[in-house]
C-alpha positions in Angstrom: 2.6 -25.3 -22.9 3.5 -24.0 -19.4 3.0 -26.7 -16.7 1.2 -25.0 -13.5 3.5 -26.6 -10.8 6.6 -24.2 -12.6 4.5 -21.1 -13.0 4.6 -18.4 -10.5 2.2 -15.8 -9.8 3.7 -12.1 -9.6 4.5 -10.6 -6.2 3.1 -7.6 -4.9 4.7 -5.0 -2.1 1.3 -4.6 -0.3 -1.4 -6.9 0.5 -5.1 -6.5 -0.1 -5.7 -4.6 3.7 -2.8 -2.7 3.1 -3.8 -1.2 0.0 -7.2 -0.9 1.4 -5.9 1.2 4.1 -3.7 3.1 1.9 -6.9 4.1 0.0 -8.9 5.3 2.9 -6.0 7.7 4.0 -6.7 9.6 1.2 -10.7 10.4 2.1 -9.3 10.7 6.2 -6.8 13.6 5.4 -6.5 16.2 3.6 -4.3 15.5 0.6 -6.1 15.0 -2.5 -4.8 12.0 -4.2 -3.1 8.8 -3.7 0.3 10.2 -5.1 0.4 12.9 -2.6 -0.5 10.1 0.2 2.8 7.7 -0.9 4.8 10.7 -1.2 3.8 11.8 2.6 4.0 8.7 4.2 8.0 8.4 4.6 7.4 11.8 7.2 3.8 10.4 8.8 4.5 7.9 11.2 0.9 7.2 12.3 -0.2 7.3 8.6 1.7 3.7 8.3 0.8 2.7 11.4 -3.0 2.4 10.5 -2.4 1.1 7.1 0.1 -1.4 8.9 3.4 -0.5 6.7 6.8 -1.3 7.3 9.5 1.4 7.9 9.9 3.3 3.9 
């Protein structure tokens, strides 16, 4: 049996707003899927400024 205190929950690169965010940049522009969003973002500066991203 696996005490609680030694378990640890998995870590996630974005946070619940960010991924939030993320998801609404695909019904505010025109690209057509999530994919095509992440793919983007490293060349759309004010894309991760609204969903609050670090530098990619």
């Amino acid at each position: 049996m696996v005490s609680a205190h030694c378990y640890r929950w998995p870590q996630h690169d974005l946070r619940a707003p960010q991924l939030w965010r993320a998801h609404l940049l695909v019904g505010l522009t025109s690209t057509q899927s999530l994919n095509l969003v992440v793919a983007q973002l490293p060349e759309q500066p004010a894309w991760r400024r609204f969903a609050r991203l670090r530098k990619l």
